[in-house]
N, C-alpha and C positions, 0 to 999 in steps of 0.2 A: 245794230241797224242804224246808231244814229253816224251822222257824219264826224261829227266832233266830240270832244268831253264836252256834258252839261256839267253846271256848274250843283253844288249839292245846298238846297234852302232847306231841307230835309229828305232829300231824297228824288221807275217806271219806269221806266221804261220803260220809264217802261221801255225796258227794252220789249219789243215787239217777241216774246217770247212767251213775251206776255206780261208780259208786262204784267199780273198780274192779282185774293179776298177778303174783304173784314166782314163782317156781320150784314149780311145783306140783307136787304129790302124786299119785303115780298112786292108778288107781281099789281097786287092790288091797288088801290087808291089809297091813302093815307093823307091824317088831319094835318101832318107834319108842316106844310108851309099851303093850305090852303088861301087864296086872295083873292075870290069871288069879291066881284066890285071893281076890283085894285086896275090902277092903269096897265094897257096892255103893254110889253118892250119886246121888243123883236130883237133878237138874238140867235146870232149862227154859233155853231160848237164845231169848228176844223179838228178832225179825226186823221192822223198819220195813215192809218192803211184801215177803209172801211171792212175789209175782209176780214180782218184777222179777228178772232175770237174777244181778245181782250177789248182792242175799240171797239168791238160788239155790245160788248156788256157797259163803256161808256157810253156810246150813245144812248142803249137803254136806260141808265141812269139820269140823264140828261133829258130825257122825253119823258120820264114821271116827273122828275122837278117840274119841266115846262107846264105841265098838265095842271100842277098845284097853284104853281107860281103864275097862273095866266100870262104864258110867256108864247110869244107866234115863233117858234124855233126848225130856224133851217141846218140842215148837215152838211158839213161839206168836206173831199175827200183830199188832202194834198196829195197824197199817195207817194210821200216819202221824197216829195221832189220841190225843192223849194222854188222855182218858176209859179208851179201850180198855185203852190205857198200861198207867194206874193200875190198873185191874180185874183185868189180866192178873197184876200185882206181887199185889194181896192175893188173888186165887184160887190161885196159884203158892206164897205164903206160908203157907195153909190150909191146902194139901194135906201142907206139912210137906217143902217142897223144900229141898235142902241151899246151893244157889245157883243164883240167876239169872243168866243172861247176856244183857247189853240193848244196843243201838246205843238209845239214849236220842234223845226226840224233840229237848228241848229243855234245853238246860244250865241254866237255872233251875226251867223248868213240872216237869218230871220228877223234882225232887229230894226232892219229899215221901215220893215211890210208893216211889223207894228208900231213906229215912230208915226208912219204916213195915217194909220186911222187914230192914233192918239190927234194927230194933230187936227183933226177934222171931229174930236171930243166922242170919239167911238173911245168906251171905255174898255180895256183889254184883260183878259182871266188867264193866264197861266196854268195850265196842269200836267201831272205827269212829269215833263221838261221846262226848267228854265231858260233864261236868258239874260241877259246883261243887266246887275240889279239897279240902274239907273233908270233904267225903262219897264223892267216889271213892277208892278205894282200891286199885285194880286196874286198867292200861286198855292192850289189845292195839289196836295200829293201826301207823302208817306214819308216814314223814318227809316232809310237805307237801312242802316248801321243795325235799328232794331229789330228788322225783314232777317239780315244773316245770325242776330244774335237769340232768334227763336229757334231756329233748324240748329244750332250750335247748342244749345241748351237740352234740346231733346234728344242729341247725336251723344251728347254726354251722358245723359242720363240712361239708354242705350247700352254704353257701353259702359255703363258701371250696375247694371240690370241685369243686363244677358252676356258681357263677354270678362267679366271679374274685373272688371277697372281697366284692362289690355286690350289697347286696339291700335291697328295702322290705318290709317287715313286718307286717302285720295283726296282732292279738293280742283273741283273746276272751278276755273273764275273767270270773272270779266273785269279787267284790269284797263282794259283798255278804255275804259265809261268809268267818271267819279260815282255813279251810282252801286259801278260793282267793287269798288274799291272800299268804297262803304261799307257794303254786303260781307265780304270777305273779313274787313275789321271783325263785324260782330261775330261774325261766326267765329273767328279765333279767342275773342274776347272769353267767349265761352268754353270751348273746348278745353284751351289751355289749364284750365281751372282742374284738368284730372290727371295726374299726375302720368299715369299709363297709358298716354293716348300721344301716338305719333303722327307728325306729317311729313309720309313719307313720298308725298308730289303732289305739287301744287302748277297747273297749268292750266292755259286760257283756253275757251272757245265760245261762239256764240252760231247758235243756231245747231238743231236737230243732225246733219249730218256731219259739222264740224264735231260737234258730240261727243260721237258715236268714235269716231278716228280719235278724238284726245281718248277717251274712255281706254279703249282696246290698246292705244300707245302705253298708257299708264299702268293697264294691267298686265300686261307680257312684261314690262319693267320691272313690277311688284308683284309678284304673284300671290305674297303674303296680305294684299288688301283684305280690313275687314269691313270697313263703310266708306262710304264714297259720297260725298255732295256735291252737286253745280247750283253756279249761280241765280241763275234765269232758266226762263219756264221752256224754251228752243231747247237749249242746251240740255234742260232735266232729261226729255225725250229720248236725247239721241247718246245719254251717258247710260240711260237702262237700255236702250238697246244694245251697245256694248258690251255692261254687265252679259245679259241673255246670249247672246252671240257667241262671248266665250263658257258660256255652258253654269257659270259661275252664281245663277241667282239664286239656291243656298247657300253660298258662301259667303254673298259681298250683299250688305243690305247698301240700299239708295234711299237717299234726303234727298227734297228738291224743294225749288223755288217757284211762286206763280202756278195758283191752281187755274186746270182747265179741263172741259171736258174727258180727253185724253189719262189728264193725270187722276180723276175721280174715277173712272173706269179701273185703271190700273191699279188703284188702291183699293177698291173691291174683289182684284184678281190674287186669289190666296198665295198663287204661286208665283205673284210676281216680288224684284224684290225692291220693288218703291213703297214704304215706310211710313212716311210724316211728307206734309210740304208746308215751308211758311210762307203766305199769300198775301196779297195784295187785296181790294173792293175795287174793282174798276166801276163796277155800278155805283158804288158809295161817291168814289171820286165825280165821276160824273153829275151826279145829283148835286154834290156840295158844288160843283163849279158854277152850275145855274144858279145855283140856289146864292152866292154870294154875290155874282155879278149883278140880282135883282135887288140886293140889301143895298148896295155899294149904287146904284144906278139912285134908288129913292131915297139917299141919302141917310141910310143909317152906318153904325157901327160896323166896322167889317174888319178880321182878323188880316193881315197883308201874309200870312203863312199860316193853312190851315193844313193841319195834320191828319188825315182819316187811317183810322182803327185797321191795324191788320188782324187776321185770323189765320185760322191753323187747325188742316186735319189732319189726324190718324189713318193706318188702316182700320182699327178698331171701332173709328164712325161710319161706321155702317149705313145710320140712318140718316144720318147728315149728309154725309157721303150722294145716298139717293136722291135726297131733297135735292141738293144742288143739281145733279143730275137732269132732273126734271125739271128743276125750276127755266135751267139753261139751255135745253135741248135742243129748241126749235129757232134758236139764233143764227 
């Protein structure tokens, strides 16, 4: 979804697939960054595409922070389009905001919009996507490398479980983004570690119906596949539909990337054959972007790469599985 390769400080893209969970935050109020008293900072958090599930669950992470952190927080949407970007940066800057918080579209196009409110001492947050490390200064996100090398570790463990150490392999990636280039390391990092495990194709796609088309390209090529992973959370979508399609979901188990509604469903669906996913917190991420930009604003300590916790479910979390379910539902 993004225009360009981002650049990797550890890692979202989010790709808008979703970019995708660590240890989440209940819906509640929590002592975590309480500042009753504390001066109020006003602070906008620019969201890539307000619709999409994953900015869903950042901006809700962003709106408990605010709540703790007595922070006046506006949202705003670029909507993948860097004009709006830019507009959003100098209307946001007018208004006399204390800092922005951006998943930036693009690690070059976008570096002006945030030069123009640096230089007017709008202090700027990075998440999700960076940008040119001259002018970032701040960037909450995740560890690519470790997101592919937990579905790689489980894909192994899998297939020395239930297929006697012997397996062929599909692999979707996203090569075209340093973040899926990441992904793809770890997952191999892993895999490679069992002796009987082949990759017998490795091709790109992004997004649910590009998929679905690599998915069905790959298995009429190998008919012999016996697990299959994509990278991002569009893609997971549209490679189990593929699998399903050609008839094949006891044969080919699915790994995926970026939990979401969709994919918690489908890991409670006995007959379906999605597995494990390794995920992403977008609420986590969210919370930590407010929550730095008001440490960093009152002049404390403040990490310039903060890393938040991925997580990982099974089909076998059942109960987890539902919590998230509900916690998420009505987003």
């Amino acid at each position: 979804m993004f225009m360009k390769k981002f650049k990797a400080v550890f890692g979202s893209m989010l790709l808008v697939s979703g970019l995708m969970l660590g240890a989440c935050s209940d819906k509640g109020g929590s002592s975590e960054g309480s500042n009753e008293g504390d001066k109020e900072f006003k602070i906008a958090g620019v969201l890539m595409q307000s619709d999409v599930e994953w900015f869903k669950q950042i901006q809700y992470g962003m709106e408990r922070a605010a709540k703790e952190y007595n922070v006046d927080l506006k949202i705003g949407n670029s909507n993948l389009d860097l004009a709006t970007e830019s507009s959003l940066f100098d209307t946001y800057t007018s208004q006399g905001m204390d800092a922005i918080i951006v998943s930036a579209i693009d690690s070059s196009s976008s570096v002006e919009a945030i030069k123009r409110a640096q230089e007017k001492d709008v202090l700027v947050v990075n998440y999700n996507t960076n940008v040119d490390e001259d002018v970032m200064k701040y960037y909450v996100g995740i560890d690519n490398f470790e997101l592919g090398a937990q579905a790689g570790r489980k894909v192994a463990e899998y297939v020395q479980n239930e297929l006697g150490g012997q397996a062929k392999i599909g692999m979707v990636t996203l090569s075209m983004f340093e973040v899926g280039i990441k992904r793809a390391e770890g997952f191999l990092s892993e895999i490679t570690k069992v002796p009987g495990i082949e990759i017998v194709s490795q091709q790109d796609a992004n997004g649910p119906e590009n998929g679905m088309s690599v998915a069905e390209t790959m298995i009429q090529a190998n008919p012999d596949i016996d697990v299959m992973w994509a990278a991002n959370g569009g893609t997971t979508h549209g490679v189990v539909q593929g699998i399903i399609s050609k008839g094949l979901q006891d044969k080919i188990k699915f790994f995926g990337t970026d939990m979401d509604l969709q994919s918690a469903n489908a890991l409670l669906d006995p007959a379906n054959p999605y597995q494990a996913v390794s995920t992403q917190d977008p609420e986590k991420i969210g919370y930590e972007s407010v929550k730095a930009a008001v440490q960093a604003l009152k002049g404390e300590s403040v990490d310039s790469n903060i890393v938040v916790d991925l997580d990982f479910f099974t089909k076998e979390d059942k109960e987890k599985l539902e919590q998230y379910i509900e916690k998420y539902k009505n987003l």
